[in-house]
Structure formats: structure tokens, C-alpha cells
HTML snippet that shows the backbone in 3Dmol.js (N, CA, C, O; Angstrom):
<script src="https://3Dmol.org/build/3Dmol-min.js"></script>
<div id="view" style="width:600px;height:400px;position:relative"></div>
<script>
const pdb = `
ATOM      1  N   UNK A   1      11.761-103.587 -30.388  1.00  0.00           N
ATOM      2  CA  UNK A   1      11.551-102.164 -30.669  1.00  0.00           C
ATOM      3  C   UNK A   1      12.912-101.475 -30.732  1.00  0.00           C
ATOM      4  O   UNK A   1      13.739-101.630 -29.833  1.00  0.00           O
ATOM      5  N   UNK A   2      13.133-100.725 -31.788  1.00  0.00           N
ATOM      6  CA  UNK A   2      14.212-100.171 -31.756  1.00  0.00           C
ATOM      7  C   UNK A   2      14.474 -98.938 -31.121  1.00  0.00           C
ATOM      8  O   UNK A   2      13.349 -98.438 -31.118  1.00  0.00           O
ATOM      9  N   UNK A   3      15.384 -97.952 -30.469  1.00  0.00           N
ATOM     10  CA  UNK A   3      15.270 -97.163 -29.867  1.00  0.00           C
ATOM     11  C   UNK A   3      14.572 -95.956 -30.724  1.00  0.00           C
ATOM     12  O   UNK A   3      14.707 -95.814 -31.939  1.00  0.00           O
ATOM     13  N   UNK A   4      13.655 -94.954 -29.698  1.00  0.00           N
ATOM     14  CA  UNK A   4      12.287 -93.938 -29.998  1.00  0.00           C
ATOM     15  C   UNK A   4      12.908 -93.300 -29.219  1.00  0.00           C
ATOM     16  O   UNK A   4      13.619 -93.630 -28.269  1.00  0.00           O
ATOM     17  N   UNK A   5      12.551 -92.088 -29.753  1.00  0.00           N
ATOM     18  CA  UNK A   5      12.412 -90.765 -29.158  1.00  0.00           C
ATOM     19  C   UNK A   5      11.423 -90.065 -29.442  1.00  0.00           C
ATOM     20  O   UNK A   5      11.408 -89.488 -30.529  1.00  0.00           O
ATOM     21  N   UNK A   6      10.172 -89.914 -28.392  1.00  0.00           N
ATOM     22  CA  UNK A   6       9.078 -89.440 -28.432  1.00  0.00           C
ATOM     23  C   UNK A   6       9.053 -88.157 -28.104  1.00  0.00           C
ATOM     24  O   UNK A   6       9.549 -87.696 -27.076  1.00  0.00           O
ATOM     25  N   UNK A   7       8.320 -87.361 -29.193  1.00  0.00           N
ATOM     26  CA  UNK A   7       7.725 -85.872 -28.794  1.00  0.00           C
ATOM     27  C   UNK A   7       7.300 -85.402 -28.407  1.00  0.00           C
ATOM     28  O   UNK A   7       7.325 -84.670 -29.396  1.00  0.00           O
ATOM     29  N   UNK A   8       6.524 -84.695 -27.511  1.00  0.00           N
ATOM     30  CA  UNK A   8       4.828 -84.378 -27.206  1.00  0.00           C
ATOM     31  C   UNK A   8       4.872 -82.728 -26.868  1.00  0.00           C
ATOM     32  O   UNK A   8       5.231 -81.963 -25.974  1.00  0.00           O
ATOM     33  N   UNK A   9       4.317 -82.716 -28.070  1.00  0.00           N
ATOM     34  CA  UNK A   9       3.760 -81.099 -28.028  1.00  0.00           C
ATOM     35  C   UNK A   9       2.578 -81.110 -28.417  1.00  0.00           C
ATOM     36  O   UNK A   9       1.784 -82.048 -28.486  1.00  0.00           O
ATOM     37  N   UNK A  10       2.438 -79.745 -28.745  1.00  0.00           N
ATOM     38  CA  UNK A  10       0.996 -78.956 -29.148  1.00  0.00           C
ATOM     39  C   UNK A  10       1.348 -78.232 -30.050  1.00  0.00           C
ATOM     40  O   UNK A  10       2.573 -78.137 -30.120  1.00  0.00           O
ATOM     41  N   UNK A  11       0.602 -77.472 -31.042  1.00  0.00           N
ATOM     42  CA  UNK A  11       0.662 -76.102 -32.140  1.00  0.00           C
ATOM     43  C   UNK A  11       0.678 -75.243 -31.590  1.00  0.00           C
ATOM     44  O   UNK A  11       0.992 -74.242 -32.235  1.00  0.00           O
ATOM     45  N   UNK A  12       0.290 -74.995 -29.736  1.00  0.00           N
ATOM     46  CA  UNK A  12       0.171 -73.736 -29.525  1.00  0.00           C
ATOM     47  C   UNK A  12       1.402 -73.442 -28.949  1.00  0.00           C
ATOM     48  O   UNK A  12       1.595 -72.308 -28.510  1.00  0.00           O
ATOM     49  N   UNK A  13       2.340 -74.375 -28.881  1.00  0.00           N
ATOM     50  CA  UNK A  13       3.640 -74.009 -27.867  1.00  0.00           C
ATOM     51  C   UNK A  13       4.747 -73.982 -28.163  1.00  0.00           C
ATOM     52  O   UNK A  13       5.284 -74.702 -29.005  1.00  0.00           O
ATOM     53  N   UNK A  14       5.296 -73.062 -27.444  1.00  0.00           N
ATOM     54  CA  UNK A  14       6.343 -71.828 -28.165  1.00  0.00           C
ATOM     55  C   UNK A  14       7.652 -72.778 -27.851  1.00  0.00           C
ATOM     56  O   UNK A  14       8.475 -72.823 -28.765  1.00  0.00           O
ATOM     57  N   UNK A  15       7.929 -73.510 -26.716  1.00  0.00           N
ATOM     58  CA  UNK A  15       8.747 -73.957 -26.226  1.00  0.00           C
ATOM     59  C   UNK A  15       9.067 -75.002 -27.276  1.00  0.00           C
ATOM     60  O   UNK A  15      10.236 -75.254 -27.571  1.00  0.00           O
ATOM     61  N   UNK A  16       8.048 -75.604 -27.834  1.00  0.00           N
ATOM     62  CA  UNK A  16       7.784 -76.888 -28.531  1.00  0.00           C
ATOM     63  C   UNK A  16       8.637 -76.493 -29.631  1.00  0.00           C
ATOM     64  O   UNK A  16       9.563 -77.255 -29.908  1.00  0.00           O
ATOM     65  N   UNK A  17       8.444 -75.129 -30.501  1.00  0.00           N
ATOM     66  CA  UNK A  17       8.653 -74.788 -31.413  1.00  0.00           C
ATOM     67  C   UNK A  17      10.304 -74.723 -31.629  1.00  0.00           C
ATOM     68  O   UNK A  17      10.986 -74.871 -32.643  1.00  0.00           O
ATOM     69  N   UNK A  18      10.710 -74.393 -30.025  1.00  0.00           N
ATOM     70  CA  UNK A  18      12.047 -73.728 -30.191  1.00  0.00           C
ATOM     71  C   UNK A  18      12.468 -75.276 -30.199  1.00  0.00           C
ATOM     72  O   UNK A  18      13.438 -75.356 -30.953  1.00  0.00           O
ATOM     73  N   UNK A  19      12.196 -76.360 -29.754  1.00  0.00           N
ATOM     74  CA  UNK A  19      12.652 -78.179 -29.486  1.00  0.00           C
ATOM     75  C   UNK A  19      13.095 -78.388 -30.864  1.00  0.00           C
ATOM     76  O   UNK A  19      14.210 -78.869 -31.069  1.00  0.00           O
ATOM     77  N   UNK A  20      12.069 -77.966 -32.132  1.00  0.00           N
ATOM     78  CA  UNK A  20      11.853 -78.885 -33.203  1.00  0.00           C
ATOM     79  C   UNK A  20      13.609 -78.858 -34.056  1.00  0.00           C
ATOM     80  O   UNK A  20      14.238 -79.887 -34.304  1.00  0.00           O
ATOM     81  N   UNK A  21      14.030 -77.639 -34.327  1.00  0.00           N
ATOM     82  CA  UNK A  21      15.090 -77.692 -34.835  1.00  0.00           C
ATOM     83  C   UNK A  21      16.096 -78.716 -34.317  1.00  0.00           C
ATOM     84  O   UNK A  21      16.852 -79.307 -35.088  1.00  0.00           O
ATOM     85  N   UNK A  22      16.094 -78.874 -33.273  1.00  0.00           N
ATOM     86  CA  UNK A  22      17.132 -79.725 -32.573  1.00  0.00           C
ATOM     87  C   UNK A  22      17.055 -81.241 -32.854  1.00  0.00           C
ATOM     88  O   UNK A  22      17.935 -82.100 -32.915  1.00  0.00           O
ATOM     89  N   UNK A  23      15.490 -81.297 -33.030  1.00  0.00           N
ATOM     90  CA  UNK A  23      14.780 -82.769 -33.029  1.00  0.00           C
ATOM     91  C   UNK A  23      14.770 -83.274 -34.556  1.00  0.00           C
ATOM     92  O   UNK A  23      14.519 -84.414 -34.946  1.00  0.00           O
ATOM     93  N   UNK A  24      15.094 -82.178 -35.300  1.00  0.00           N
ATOM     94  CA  UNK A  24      15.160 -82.178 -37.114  1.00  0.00           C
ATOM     95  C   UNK A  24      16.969 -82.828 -37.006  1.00  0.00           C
ATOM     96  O   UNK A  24      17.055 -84.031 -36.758  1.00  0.00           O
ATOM     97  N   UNK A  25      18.122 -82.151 -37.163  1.00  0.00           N
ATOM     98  CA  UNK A  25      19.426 -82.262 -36.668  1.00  0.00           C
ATOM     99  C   UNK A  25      19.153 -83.694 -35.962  1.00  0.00           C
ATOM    100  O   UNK A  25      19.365 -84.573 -36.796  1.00  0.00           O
ATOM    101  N   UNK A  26      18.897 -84.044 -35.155  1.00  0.00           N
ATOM    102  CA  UNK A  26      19.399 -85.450 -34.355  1.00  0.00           C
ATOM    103  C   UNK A  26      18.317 -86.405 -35.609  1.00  0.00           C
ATOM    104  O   UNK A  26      18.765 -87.475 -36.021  1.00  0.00           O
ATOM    105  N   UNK A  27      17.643 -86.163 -35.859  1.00  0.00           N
ATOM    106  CA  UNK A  27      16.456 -87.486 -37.045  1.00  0.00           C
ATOM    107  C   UNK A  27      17.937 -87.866 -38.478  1.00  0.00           C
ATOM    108  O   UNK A  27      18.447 -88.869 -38.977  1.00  0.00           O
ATOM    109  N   UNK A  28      18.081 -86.369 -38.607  1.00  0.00           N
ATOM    110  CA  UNK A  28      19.610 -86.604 -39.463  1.00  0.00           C
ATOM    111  C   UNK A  28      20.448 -87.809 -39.030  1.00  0.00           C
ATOM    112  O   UNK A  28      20.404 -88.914 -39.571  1.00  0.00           O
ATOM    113  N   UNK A  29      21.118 -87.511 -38.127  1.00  0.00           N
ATOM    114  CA  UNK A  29      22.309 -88.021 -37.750  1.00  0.00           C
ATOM    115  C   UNK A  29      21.960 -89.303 -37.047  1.00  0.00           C
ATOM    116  O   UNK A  29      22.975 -89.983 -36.897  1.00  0.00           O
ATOM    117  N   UNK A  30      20.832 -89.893 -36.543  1.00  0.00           N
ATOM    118  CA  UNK A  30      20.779 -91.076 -36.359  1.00  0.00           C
ATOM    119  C   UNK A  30      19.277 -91.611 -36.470  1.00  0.00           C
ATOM    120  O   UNK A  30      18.259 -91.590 -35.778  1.00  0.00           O
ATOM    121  N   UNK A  31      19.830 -92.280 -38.159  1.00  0.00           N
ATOM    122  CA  UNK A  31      18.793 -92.931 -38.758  1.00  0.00           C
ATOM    123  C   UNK A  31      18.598 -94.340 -38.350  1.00  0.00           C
ATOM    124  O   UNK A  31      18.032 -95.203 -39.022  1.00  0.00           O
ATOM    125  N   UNK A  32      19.099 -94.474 -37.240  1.00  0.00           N
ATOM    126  CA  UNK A  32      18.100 -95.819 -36.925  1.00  0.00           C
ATOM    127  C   UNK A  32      17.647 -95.676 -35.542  1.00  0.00           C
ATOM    128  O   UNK A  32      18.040 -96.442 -34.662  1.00  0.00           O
ATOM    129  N   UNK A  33      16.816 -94.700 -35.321  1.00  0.00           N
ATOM    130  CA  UNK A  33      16.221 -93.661 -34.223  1.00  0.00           C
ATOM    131  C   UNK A  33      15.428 -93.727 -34.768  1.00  0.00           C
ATOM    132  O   UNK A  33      15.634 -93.472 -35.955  1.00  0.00           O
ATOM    133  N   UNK A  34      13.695 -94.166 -34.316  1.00  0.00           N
ATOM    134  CA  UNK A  34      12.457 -93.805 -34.463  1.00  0.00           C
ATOM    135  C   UNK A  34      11.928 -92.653 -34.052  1.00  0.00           C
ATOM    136  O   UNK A  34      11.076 -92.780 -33.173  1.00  0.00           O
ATOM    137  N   UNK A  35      12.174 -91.516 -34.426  1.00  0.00           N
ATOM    138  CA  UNK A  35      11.330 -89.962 -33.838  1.00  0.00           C
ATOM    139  C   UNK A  35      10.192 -90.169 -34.080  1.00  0.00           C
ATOM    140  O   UNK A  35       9.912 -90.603 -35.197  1.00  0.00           O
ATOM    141  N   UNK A  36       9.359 -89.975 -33.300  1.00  0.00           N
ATOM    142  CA  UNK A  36       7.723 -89.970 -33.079  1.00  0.00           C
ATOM    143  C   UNK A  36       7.481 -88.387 -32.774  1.00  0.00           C
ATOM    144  O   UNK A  36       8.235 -87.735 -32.052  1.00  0.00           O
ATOM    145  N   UNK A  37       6.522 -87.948 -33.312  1.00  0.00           N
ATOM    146  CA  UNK A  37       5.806 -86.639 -32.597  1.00  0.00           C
ATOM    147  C   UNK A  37       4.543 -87.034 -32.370  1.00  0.00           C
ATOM    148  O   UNK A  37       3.773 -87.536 -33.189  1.00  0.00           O
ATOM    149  N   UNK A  38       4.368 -86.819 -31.348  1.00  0.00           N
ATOM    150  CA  UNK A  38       2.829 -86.991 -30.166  1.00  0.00           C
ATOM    151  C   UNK A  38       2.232 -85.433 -29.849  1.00  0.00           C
ATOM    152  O   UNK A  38       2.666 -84.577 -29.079  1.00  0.00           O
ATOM    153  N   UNK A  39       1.023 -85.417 -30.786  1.00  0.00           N
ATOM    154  CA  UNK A  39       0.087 -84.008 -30.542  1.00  0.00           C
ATOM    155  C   UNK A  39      -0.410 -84.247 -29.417  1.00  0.00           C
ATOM    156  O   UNK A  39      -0.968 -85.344 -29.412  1.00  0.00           O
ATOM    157  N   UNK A  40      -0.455 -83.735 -28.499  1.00  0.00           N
ATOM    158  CA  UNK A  40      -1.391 -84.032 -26.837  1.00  0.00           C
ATOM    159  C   UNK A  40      -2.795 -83.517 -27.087  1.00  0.00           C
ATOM    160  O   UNK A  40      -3.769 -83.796 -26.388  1.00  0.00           O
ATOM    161  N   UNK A  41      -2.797 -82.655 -28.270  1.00  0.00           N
ATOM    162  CA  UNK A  41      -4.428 -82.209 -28.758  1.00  0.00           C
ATOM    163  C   UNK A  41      -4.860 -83.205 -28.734  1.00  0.00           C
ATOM    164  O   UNK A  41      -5.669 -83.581 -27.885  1.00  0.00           O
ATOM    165  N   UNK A  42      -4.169 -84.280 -30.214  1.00  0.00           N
ATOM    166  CA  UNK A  42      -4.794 -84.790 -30.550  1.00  0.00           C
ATOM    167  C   UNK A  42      -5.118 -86.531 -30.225  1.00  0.00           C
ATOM    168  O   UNK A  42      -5.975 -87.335 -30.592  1.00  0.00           O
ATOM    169  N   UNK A  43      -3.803 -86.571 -29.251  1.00  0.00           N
ATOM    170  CA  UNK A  43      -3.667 -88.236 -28.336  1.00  0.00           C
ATOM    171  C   UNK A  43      -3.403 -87.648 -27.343  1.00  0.00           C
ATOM    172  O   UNK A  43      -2.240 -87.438 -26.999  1.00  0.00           O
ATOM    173  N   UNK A  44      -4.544 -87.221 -26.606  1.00  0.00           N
ATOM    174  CA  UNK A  44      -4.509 -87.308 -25.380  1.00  0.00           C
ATOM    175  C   UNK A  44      -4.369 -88.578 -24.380  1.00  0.00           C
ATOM    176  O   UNK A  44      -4.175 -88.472 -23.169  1.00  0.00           O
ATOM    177  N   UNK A  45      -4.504 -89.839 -25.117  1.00  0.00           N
ATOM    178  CA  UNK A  45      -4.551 -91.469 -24.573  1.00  0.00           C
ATOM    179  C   UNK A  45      -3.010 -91.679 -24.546  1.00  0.00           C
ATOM    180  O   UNK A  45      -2.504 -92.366 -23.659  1.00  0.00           O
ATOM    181  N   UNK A  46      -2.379 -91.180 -25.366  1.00  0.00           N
ATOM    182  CA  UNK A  46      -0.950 -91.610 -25.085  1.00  0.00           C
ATOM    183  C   UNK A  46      -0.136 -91.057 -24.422  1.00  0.00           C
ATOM    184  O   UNK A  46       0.857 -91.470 -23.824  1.00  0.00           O
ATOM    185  N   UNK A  47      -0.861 -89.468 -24.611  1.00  0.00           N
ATOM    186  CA  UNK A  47       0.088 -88.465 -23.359  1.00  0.00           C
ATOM    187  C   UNK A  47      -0.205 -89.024 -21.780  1.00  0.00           C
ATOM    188  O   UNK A  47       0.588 -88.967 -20.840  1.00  0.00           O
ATOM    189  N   UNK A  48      -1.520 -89.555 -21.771  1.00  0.00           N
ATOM    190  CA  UNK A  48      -1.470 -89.750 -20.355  1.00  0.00           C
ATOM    191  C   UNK A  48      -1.075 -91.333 -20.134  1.00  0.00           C
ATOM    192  O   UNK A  48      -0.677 -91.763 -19.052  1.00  0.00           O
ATOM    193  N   UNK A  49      -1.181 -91.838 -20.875  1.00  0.00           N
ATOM    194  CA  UNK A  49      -0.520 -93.155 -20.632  1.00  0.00           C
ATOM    195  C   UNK A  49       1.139 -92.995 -20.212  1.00  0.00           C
ATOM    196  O   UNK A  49       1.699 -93.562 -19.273  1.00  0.00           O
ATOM    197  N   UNK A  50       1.665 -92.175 -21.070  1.00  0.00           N
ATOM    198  CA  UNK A  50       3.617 -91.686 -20.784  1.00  0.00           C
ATOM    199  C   UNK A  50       3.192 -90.816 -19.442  1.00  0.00           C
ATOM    200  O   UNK A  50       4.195 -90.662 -18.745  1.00  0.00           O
ATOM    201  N   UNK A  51       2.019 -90.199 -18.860  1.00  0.00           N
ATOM    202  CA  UNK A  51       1.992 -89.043 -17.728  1.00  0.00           C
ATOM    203  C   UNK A  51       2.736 -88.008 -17.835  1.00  0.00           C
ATOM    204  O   UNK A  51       3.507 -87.507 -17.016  1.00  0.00           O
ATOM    205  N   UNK A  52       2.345 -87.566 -19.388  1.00  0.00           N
ATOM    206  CA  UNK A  52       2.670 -86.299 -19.919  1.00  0.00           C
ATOM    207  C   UNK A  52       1.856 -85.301 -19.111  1.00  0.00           C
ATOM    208  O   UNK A  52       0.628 -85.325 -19.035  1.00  0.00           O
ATOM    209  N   UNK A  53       2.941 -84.103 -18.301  1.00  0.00           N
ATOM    210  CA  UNK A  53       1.684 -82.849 -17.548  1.00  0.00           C
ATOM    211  C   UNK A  53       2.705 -81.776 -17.962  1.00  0.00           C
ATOM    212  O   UNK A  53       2.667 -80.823 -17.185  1.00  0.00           O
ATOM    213  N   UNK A  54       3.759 -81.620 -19.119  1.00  0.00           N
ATOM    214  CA  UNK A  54       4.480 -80.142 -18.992  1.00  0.00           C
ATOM    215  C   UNK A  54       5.037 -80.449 -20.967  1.00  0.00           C
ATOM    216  O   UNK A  54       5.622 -81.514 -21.167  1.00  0.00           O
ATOM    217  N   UNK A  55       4.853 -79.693 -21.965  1.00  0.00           N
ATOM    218  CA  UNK A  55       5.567 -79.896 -22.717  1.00  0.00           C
ATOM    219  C   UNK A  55       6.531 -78.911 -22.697  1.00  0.00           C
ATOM    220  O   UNK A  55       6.577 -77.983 -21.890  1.00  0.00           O
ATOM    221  N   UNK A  56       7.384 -79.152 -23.696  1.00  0.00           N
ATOM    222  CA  UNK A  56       7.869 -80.500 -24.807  1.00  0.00           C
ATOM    223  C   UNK A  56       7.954 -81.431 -23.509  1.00  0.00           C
ATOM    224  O   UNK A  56       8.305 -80.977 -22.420  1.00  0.00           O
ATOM    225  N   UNK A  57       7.565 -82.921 -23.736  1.00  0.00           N
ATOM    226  CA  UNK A  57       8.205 -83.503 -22.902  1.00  0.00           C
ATOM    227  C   UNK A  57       8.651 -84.733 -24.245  1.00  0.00           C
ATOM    228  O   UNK A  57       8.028 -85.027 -25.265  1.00  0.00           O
ATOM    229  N   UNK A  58      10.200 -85.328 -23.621  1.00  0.00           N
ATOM    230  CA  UNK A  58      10.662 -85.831 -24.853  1.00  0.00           C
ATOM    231  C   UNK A  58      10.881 -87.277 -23.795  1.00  0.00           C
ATOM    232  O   UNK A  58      10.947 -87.066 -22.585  1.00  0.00           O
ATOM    233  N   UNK A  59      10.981 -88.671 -24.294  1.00  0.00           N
ATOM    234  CA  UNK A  59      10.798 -89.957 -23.754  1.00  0.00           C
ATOM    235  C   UNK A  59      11.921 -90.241 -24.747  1.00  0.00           C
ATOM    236  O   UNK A  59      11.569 -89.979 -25.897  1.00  0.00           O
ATOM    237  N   UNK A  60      12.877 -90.594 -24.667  1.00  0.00           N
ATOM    238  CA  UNK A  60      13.556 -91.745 -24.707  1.00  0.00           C
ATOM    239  C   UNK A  60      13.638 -92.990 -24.496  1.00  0.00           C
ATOM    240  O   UNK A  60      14.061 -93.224 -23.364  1.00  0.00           O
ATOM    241  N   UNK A  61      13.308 -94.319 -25.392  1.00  0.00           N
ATOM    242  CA  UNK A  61      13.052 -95.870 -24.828  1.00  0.00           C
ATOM    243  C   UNK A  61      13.448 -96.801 -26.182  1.00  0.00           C
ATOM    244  O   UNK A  61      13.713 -96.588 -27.365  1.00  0.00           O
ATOM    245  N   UNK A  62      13.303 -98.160 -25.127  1.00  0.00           N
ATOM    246  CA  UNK A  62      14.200 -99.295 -25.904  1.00  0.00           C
ATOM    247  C   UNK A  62      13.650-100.258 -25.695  1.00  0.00           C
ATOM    248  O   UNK A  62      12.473-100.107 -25.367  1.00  0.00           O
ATOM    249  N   UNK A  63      13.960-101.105 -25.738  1.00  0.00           N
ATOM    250  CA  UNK A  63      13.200-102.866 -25.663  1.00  0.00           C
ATOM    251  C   UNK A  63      13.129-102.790 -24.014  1.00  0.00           C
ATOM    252  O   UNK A  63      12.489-103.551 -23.289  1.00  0.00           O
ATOM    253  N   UNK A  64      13.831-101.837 -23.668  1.00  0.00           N
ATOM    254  CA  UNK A  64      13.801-102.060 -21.960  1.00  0.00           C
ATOM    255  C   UNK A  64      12.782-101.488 -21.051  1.00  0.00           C
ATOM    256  O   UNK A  64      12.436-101.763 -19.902  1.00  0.00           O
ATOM    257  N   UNK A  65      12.322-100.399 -22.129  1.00  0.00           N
ATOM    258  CA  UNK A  65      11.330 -99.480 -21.600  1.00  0.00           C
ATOM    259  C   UNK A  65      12.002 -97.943 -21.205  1.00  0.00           C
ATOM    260  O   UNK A  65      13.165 -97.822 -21.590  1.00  0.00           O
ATOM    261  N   UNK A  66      11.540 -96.996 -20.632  1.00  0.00           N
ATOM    262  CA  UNK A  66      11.809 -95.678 -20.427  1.00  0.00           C
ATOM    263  C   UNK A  66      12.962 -95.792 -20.474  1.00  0.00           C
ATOM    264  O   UNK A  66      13.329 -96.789 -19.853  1.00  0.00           O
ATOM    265  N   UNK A  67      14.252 -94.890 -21.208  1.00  0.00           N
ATOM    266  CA  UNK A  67      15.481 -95.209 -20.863  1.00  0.00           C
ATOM    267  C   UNK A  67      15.750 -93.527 -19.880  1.00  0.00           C
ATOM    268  O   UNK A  67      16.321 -93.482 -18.791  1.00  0.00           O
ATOM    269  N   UNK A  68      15.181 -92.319 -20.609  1.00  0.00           N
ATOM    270  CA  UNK A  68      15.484 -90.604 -19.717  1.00  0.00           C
ATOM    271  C   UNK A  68      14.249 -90.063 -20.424  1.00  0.00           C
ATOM    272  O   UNK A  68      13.845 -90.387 -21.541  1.00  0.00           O
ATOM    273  N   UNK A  69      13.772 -89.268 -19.662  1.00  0.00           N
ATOM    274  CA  UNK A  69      12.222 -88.285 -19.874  1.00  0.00           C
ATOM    275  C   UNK A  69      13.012 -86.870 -19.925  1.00  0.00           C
ATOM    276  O   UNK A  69      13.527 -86.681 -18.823  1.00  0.00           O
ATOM    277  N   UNK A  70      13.240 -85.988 -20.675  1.00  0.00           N
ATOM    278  CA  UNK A  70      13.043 -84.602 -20.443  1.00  0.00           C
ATOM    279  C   UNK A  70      12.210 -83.743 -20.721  1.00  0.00           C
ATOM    280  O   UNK A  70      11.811 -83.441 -21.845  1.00  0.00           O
ATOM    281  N   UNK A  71      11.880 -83.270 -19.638  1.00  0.00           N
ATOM    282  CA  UNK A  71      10.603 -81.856 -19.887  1.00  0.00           C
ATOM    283  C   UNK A  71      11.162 -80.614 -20.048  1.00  0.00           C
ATOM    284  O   UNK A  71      12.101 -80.286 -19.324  1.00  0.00           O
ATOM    285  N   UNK A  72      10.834 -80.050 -20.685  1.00  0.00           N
ATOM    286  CA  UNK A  72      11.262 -78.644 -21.363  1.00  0.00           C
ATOM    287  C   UNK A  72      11.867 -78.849 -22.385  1.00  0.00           C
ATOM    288  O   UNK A  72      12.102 -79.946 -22.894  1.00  0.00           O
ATOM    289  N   UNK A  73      12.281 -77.400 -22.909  1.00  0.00           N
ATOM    290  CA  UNK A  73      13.573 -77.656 -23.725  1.00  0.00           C
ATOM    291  C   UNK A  73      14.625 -78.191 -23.527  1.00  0.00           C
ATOM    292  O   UNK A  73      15.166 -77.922 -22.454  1.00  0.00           O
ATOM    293  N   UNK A  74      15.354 -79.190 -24.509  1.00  0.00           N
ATOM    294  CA  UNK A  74      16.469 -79.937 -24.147  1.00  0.00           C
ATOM    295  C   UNK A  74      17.339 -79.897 -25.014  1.00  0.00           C
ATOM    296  O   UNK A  74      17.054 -80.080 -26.198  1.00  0.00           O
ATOM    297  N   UNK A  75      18.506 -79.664 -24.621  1.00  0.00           N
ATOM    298  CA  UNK A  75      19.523 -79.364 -25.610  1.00  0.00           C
ATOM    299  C   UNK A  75      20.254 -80.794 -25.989  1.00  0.00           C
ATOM    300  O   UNK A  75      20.481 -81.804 -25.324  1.00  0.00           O
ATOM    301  N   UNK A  76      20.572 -80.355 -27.619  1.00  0.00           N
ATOM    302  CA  UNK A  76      21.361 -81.811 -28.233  1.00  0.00           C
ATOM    303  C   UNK A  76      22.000 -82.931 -27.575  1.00  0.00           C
ATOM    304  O   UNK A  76      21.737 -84.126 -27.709  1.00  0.00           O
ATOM    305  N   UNK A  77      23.078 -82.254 -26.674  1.00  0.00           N
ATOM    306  CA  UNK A  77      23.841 -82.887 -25.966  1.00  0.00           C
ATOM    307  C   UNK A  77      23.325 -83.903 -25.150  1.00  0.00           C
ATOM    308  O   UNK A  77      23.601 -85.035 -25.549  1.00  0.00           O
ATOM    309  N   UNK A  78      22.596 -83.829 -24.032  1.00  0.00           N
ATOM    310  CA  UNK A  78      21.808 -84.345 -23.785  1.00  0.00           C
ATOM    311  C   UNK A  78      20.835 -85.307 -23.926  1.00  0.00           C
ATOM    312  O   UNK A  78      20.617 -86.311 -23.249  1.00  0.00           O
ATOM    313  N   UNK A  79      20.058 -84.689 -25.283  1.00  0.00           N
ATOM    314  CA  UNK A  79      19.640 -86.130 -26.026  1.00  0.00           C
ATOM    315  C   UNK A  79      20.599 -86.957 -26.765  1.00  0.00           C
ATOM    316  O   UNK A  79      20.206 -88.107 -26.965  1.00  0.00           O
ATOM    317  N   UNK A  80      21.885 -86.627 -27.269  1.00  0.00           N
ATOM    318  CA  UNK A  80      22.812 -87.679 -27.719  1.00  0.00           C
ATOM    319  C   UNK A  80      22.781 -88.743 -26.470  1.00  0.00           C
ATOM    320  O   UNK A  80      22.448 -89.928 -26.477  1.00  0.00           O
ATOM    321  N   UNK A  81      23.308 -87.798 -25.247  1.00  0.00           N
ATOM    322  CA  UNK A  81      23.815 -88.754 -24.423  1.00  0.00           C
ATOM    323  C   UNK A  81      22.756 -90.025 -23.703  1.00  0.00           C
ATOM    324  O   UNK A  81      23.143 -91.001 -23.059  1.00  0.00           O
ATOM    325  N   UNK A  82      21.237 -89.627 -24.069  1.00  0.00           N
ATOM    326  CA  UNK A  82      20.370 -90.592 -23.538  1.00  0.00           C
ATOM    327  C   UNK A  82      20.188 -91.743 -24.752  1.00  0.00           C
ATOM    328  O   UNK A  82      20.099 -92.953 -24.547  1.00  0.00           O
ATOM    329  N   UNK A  83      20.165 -91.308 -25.612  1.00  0.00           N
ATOM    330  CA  UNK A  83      20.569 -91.973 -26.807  1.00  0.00           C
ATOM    331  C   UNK A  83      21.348 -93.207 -26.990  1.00  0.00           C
ATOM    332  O   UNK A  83      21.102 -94.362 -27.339  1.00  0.00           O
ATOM    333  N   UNK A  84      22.512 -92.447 -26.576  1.00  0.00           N
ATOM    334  CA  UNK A  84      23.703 -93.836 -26.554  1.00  0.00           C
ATOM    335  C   UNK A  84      23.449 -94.522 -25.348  1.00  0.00           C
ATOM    336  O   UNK A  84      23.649 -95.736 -25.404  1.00  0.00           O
ATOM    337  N   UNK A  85      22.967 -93.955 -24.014  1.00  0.00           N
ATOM    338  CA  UNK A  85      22.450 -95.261 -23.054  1.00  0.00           C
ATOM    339  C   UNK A  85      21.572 -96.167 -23.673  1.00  0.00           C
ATOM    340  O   UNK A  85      21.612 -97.380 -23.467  1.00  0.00           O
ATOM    341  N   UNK A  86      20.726 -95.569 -24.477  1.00  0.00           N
ATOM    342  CA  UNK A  86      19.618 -96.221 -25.548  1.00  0.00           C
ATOM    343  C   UNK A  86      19.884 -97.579 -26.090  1.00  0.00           C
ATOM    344  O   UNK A  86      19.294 -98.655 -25.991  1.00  0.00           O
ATOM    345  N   UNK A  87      21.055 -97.148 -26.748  1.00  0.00           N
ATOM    346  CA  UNK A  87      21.697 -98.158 -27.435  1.00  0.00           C
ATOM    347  C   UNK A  87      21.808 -97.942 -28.506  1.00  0.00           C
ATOM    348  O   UNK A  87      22.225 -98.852 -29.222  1.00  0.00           O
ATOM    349  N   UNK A  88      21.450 -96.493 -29.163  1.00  0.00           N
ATOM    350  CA  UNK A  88      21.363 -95.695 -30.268  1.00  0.00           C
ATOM    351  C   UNK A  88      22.724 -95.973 -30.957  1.00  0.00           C
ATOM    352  O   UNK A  88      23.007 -95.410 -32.015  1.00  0.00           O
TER     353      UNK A  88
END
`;
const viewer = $3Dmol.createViewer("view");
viewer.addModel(pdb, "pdb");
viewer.setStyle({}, {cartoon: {color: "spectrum"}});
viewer.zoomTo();
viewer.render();
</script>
């Protein structure tokens, strides 16, 4: 599996909304990054399988498994830097 960065929002959330730009910008710049977006409407089986309880919550992972989880908004930096632990 190559390194993912998972999404999980909803349509109704504002927080989610303000994530996406950031999450558009990093899909750019590293194309061999799997971005996933996970509706919790609509997979609720996978949100609770990750033990999604706050969005945005964003998963970072690799052949190793979970590499950093952030809940809330998360700024670029940040996800670069879980990234390159990634192996991104």
C-alpha cells in the first residue's frame, strides 16, 4: 500500500470545509499520495473501524499501518511533516 491520507468528513461541516483547500494543494504536490475522502454519512463502517468520533479527522498510513491521526483542522505543515515519516 502506498502511503494514504484519509479524510473523514461530512457536507454538513464547516471545519471540513475550511480542511479541503489544504487537502486540494498537498493532492498537487505529492502525486504518489493516495487522498481518500471518507463521508461518515455515508461509511459509517469505516469511520468506526479508524474510531472516527470528531471531524475532519485526517489518518495518515503506510504498509506499516497508522503512521499520525489529526483531528480538527490541520495545517499543511504538519501534514507534510507526517507525510515524509510516511515515506511520502
Amino acid at each position: 500500500m502506498p502511503v494514504t491520507l484519509k479524510d473523514f468528513y461530512a457536507d454538513w461541516c464547516g471545519p471540513c470545509k475550511t480542511q479541503d483547500p489544504i487537502l486540494d494543494e498537498l493532492a498537487e504536490d505529492y502525486p504518489g499520495v493516495e487522498f481518500e475522502k471518507v463521508n461518515v454519512d455515508e461509511e459509517q463502517d469505516v469511520a468506526n473501524e479508524y474510531q472516527v468520533r470528531s471531524l475532519p479527522t485526517l489518518i495518515v498510513e503506510n504498509d506499516d499501518g497508522i503512521v499520525e491521526r489529526f483531528v480538527g483542522v490541520t495545517q499543511r505543515d504538519d501534514l507534510e511533516s507526517a507525510l515524509a515519516s510516511a515515506g511520502a
